[in-house]
Backbone as a printed PyTorch tensor [residue, N CA C, xyz], in Angstrom:
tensor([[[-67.0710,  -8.7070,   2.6810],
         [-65.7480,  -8.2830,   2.2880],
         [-65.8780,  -7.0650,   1.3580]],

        [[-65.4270,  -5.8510,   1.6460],
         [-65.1230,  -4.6990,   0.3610],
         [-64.4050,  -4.9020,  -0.1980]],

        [[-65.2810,  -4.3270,  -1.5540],
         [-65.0430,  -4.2830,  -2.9110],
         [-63.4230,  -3.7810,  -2.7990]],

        [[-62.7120,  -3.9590,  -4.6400],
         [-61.6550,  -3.1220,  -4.2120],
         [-61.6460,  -2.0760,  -4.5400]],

        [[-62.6630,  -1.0400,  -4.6850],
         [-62.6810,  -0.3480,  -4.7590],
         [-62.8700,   0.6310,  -3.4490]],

        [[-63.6960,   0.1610,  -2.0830],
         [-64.1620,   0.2690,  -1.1650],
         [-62.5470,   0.2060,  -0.4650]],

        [[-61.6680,  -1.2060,  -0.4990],
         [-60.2710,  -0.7140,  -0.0510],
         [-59.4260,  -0.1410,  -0.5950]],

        [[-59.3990,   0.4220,  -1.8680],
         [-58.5530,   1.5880,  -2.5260],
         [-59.1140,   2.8580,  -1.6290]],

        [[-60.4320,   3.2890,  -1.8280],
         [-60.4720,   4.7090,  -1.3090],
         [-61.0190,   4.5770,   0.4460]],

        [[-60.9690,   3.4880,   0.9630],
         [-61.2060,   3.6480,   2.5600],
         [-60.0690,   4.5710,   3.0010]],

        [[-61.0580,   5.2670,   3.9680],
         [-60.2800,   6.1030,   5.2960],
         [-60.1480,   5.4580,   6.5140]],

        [[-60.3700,   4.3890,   6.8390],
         [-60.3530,   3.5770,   7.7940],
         [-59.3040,   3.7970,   8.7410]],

        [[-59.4140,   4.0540,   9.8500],
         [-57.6690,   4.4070,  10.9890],
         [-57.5380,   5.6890,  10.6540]],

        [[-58.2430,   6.3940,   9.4580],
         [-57.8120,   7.4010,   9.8020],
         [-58.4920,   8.8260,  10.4930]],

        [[-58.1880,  10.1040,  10.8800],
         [-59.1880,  11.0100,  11.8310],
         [-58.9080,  12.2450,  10.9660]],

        [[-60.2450,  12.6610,  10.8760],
         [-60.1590,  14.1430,   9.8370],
         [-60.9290,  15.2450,  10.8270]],

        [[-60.3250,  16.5980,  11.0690],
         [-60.6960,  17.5610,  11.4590],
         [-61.8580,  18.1470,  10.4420]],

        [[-62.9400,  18.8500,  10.5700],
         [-63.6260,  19.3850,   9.7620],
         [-64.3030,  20.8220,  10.3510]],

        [[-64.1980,  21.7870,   9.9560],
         [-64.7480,  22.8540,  10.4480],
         [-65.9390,  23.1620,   9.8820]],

        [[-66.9690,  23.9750,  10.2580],
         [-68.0920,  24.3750,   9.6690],
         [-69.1460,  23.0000,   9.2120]],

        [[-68.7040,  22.0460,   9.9540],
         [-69.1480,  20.5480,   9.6250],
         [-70.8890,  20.5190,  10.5830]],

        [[-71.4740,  21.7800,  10.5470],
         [-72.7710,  21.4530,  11.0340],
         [-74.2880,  21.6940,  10.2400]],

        [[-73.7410,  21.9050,   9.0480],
         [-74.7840,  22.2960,   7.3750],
         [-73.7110,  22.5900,   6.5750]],

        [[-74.3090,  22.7640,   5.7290],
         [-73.9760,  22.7840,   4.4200],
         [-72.8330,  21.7440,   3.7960]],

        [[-72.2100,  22.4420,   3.1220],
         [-70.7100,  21.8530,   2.5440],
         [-69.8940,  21.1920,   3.3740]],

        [[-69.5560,  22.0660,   4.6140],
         [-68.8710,  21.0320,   5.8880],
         [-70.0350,  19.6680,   6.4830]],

        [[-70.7560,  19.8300,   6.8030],
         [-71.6050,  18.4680,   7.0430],
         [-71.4040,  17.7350,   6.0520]],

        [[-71.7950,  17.9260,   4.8420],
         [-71.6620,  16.7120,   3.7410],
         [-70.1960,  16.2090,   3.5170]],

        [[-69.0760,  16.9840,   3.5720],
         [-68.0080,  16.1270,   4.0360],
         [-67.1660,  15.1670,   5.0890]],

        [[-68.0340,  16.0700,   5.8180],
         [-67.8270,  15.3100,   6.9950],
         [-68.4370,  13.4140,   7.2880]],

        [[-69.9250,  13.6790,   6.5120],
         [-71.0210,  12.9070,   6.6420],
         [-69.9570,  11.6870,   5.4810]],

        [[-69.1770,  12.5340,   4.4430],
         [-68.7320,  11.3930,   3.1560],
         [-67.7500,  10.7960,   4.0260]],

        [[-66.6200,  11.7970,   4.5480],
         [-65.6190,  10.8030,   5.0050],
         [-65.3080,   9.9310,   5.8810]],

        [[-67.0980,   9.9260,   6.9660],
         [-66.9140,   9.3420,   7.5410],
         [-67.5150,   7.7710,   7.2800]],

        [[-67.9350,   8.1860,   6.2120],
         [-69.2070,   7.1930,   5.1710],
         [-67.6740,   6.4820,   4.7850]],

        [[-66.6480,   6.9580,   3.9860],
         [-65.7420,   6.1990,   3.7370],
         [-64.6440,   5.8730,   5.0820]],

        [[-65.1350,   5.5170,   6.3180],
         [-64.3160,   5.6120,   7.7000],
         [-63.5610,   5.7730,   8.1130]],

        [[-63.6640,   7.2210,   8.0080],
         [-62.6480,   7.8650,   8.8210],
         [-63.5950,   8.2470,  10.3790]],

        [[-62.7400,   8.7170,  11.2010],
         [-63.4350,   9.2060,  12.4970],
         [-62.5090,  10.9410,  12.3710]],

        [[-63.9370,  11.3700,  13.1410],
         [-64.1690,  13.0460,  12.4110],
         [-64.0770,  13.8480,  13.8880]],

        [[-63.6720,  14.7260,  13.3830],
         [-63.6840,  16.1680,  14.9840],
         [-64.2700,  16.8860,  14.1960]],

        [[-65.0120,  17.1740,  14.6990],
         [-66.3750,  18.4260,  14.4910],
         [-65.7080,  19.7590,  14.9580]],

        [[-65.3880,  20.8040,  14.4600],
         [-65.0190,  22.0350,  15.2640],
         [-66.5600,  22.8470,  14.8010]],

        [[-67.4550,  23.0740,  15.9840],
         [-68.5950,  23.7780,  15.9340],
         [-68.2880,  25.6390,  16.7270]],

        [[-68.9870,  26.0920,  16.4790],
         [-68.8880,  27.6190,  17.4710],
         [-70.1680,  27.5100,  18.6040]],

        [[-70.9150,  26.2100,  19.0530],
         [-71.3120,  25.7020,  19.6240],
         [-71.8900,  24.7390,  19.9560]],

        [[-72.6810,  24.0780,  20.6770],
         [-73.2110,  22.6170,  21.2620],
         [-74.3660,  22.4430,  20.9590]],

        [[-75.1690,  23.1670,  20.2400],
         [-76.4830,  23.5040,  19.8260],
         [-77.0970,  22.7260,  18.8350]],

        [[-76.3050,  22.4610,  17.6880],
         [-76.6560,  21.4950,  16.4570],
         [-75.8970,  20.5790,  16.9260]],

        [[-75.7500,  19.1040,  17.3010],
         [-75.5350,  17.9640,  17.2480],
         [-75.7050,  17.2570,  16.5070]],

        [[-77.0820,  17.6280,  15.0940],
         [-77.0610,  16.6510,  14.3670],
         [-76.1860,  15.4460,  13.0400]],

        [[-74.8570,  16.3740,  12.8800],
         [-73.8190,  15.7890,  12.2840],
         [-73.3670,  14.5940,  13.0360]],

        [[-73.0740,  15.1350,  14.2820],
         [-72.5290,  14.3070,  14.7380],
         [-73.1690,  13.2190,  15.5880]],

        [[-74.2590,  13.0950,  15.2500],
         [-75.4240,  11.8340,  15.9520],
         [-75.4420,  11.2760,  13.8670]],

        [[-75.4250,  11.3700,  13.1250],
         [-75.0210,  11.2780,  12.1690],
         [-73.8680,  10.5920,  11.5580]],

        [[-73.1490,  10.5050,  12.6750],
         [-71.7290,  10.1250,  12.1560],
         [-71.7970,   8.8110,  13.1790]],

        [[-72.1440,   9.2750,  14.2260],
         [-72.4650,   8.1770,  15.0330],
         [-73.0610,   6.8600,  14.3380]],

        [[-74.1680,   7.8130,  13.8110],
         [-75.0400,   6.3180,  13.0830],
         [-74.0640,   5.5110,  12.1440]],

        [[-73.2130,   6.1980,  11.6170],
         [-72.4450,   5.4760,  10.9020],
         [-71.2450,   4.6370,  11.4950]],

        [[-71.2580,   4.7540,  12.5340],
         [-70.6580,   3.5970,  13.3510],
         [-68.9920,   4.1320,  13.7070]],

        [[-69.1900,   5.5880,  13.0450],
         [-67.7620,   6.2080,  13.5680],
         [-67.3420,   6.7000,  14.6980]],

        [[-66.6270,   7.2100,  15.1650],
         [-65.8760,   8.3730,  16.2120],
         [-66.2530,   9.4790,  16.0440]],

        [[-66.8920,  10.5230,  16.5620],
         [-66.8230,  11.6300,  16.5300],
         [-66.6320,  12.5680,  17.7960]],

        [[-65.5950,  13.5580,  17.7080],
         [-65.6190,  13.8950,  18.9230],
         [-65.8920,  15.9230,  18.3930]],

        [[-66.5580,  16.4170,  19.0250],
         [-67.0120,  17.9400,  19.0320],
         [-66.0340,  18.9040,  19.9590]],

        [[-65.0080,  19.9840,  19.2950],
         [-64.4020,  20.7150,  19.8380],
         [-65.5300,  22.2210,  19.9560]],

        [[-65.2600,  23.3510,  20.6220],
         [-66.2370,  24.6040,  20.8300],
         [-65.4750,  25.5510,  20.3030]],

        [[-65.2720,  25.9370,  19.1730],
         [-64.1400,  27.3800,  18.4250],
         [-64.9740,  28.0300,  17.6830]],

        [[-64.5260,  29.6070,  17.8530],
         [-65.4450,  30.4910,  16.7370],
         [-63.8340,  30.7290,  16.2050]],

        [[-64.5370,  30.0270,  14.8070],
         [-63.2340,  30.6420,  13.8740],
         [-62.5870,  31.9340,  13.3120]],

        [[-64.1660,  32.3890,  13.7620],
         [-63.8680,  33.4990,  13.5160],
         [-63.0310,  34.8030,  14.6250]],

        [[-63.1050,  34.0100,  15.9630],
         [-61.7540,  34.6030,  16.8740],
         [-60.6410,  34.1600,  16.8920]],

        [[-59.4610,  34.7670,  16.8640],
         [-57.8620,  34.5780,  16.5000],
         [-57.8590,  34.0270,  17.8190]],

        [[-57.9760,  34.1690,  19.0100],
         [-57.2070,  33.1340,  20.0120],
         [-58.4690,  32.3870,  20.2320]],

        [[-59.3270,  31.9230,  19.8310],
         [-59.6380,  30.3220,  19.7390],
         [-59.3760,  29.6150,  18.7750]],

        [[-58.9990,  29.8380,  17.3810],
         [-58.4460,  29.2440,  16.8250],
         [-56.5390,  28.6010,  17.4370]],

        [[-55.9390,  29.4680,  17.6160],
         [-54.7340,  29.9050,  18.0660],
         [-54.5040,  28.4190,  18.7290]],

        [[-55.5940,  28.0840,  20.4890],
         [-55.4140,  27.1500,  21.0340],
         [-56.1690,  26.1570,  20.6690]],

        [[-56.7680,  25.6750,  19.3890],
         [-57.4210,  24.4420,  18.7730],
         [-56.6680,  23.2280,  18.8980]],

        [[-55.6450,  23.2670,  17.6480],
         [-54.4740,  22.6760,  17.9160],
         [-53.8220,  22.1840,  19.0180]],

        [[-53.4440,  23.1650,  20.0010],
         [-53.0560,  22.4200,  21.1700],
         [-53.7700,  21.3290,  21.5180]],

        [[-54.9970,  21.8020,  22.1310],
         [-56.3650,  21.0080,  22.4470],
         [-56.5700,  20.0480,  21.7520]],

        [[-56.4190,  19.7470,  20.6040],
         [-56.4840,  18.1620,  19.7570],
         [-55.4280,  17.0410,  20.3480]],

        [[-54.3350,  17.7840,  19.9520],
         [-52.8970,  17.1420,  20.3450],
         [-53.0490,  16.3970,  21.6560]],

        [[-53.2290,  17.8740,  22.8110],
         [-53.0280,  17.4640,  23.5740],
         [-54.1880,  16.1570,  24.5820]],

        [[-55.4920,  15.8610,  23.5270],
         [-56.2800,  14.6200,  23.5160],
         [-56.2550,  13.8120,  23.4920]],

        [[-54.2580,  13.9360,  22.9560],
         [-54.2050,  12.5130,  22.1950],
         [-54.2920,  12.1030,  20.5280]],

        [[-55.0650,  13.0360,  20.1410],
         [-55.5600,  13.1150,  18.6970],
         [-54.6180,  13.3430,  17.1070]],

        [[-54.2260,  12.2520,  16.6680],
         [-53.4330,  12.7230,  15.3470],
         [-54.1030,  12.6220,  14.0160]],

        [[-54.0800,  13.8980,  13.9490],
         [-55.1190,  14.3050,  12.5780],
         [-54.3540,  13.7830,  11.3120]],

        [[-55.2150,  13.2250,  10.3660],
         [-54.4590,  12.8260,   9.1040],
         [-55.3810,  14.1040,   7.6970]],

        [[-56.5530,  14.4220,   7.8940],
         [-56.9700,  14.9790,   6.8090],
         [-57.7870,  16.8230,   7.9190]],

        [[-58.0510,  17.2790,   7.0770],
         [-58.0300,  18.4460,   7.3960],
         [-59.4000,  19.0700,   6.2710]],

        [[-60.6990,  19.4680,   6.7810],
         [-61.2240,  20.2450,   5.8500],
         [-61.8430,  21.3810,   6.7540]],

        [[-61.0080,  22.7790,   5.8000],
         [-62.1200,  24.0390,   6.3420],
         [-63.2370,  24.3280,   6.1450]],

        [[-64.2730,  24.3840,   6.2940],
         [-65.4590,  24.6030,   5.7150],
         [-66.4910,  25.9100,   6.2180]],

        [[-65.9520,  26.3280,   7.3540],
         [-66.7260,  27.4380,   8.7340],
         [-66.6380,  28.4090,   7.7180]],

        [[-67.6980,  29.1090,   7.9890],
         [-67.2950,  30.7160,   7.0590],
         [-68.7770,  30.8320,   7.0780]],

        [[-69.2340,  32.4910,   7.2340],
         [-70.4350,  33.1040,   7.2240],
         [-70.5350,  34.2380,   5.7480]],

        [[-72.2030,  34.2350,   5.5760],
         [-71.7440,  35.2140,   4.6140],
         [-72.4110,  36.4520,   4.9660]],

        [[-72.1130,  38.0190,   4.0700],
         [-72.7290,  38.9370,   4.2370],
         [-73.3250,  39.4860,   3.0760]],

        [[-73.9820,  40.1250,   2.7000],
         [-74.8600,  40.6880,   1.4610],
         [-74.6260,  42.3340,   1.3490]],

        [[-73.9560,  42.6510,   0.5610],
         [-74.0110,  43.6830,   0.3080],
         [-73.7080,  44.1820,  -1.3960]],

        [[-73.6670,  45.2000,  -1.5320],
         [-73.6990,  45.4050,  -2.8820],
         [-72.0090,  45.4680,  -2.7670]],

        [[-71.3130,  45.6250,  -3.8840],
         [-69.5850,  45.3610,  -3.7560],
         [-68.9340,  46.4780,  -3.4820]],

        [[-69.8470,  48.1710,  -3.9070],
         [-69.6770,  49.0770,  -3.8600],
         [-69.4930,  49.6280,  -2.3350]],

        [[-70.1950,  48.7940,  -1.7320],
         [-70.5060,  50.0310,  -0.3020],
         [-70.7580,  48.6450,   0.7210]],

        [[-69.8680,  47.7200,   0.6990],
         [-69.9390,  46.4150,   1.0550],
         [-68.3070,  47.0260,   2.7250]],

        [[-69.1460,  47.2210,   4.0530],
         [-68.3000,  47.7390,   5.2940],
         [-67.4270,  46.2320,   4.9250]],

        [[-66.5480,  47.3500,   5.3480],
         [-65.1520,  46.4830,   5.7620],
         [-65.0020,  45.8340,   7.2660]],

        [[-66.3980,  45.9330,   8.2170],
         [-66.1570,  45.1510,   9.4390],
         [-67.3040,  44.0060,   8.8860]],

        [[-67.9250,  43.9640,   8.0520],
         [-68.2610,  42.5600,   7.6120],
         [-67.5600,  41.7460,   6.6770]],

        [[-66.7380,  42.7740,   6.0960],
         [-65.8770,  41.7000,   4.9990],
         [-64.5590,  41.0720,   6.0970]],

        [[-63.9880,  41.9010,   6.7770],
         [-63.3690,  41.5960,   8.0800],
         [-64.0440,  40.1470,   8.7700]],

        [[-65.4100,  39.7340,   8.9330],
         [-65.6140,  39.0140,   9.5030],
         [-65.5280,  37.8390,   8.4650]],

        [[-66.3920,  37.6740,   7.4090],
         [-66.4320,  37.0220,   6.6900],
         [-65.0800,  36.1730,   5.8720]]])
């Protein structure tokens, strides 16, 4: 039986979108909320790293993997549809996708800050 503390903060029933959920900051949230059970959509920019979500698996959750580069305006655009239309009603939401670039601040192109 959980603690009550375990049923105060369960996510249980509920499904969280997570972007950038394949390292860093997005994996480890992904990895917590599903630790507290929720079932998770992975939005990856490809099929290549699986390991979150064999990860989430182990934890006895749902996970299902959408294919979006966030960083293009019409794949983001039709994400949404594509959840919905799965069937899928999202209750929590974390962005996490984002790349970085290195430059000095001075002379830092505006088609990488554009991307970033």
């Amino acid at each position: 039986m959980p603690s009550y503390l375990e049923q105060l903060f369960s996510l249980e029933g509920h499904l969280a979108v997570v972007t950038g959920g394949t390292r860093g900051i997005g994996q480890s949230m992904a990895l917590a909320l599903a630790g507290a059970g929720s079932d998770i959509i992975l939005i990856q920019r490809d099929e290549k790293d699986l390991d979150t979500k064999q990860k989430i698996e182990a934890l006895g959750r749902k996970v299902f993997v959408y294919i979006a580069d966030m960083g293009l305006q019409e794949q983001v655009e039709g994400l949404v549809k594509r959840i919905r239309d799965d069937g899928h009603d999202v209750d929590i939401l974390v962005t996490s996708a984002g790349i970085q670039r290195r430059h000095p601040a001075h002379v830092f192109p505006m088609s990488d800050w554009h991307d970033v």
